[in-house]
C-alpha positions in Angstrom: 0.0 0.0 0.0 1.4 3.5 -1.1 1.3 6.1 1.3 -1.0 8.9 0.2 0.9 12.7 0.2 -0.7 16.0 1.8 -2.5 17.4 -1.1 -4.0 21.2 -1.1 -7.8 21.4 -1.3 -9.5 24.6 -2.0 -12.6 24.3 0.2 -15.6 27.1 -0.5 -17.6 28.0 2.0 -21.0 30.2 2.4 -21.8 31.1 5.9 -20.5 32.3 9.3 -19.1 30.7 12.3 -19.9 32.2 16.4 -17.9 35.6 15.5 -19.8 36.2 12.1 -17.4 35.6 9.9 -15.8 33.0 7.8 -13.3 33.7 4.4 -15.2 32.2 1.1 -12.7 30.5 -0.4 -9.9 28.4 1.9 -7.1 26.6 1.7 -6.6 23.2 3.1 -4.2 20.6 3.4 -5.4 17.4 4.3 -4.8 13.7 2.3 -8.8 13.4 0.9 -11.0 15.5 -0.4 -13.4 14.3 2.6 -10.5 15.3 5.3 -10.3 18.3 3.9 -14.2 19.3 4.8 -13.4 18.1 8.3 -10.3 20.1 8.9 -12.5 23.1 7.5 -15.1 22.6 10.5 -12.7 21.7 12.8 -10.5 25.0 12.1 -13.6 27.2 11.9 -16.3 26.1 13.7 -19.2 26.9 11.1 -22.5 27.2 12.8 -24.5 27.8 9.7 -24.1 27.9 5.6 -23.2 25.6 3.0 -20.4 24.0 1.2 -20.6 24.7 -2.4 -19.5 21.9 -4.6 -16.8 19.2 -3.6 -13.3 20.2 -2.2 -11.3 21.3 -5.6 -7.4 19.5 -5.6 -5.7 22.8 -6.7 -1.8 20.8 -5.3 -0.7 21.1 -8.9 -1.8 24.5 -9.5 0.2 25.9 -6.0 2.8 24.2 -7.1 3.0 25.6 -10.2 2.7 29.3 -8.8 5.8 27.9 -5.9 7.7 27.2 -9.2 7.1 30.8 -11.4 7.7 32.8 -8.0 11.3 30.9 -7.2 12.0 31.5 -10.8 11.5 34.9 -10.6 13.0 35.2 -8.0 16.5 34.1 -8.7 15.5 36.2 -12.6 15.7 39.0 -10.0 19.2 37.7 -7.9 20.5 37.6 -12.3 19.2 41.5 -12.9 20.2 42.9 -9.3 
């Protein structure tokens, strides 16, 4: 059996936890897509709203942006 890597879920949200408030759109790391939700609730508490759609895998895509900042960032160190 493989061992299964933290992966980054982008979890969206609609409602409000005991202080009012609660960001649309998070990020998450967790292993599922279903371990995601539950860190959510666990992190924030949510007394009321909705999830809207199923945790979106977006590892790739931060990965990608990790990548294209480190390469600008030495493009920088090159210039300076």
């Amino acid at each position: 059996m493989q061992a299964q890597a933290m992966r980054v879920y982008q979890i969206t949200f609609l409602g409000r936890n005991a202080e009012g408030k609660l960001p649309m759109f998070t990020r998450i790391c967790a292993m599922t897509g279903k371990g995601a939700v539950r860190a959510f609730t666990e992190r924030y508490q949510p007394v009321s709203g909705w999830f809207l759609g199923d945790p979106e895998d977006i590892s790739d895509k931060v990965n990608r942006e990790a990548e294209d900042t480190d390469g600008q960032h030495a493009d920088m160190k090159k210039a300076g």
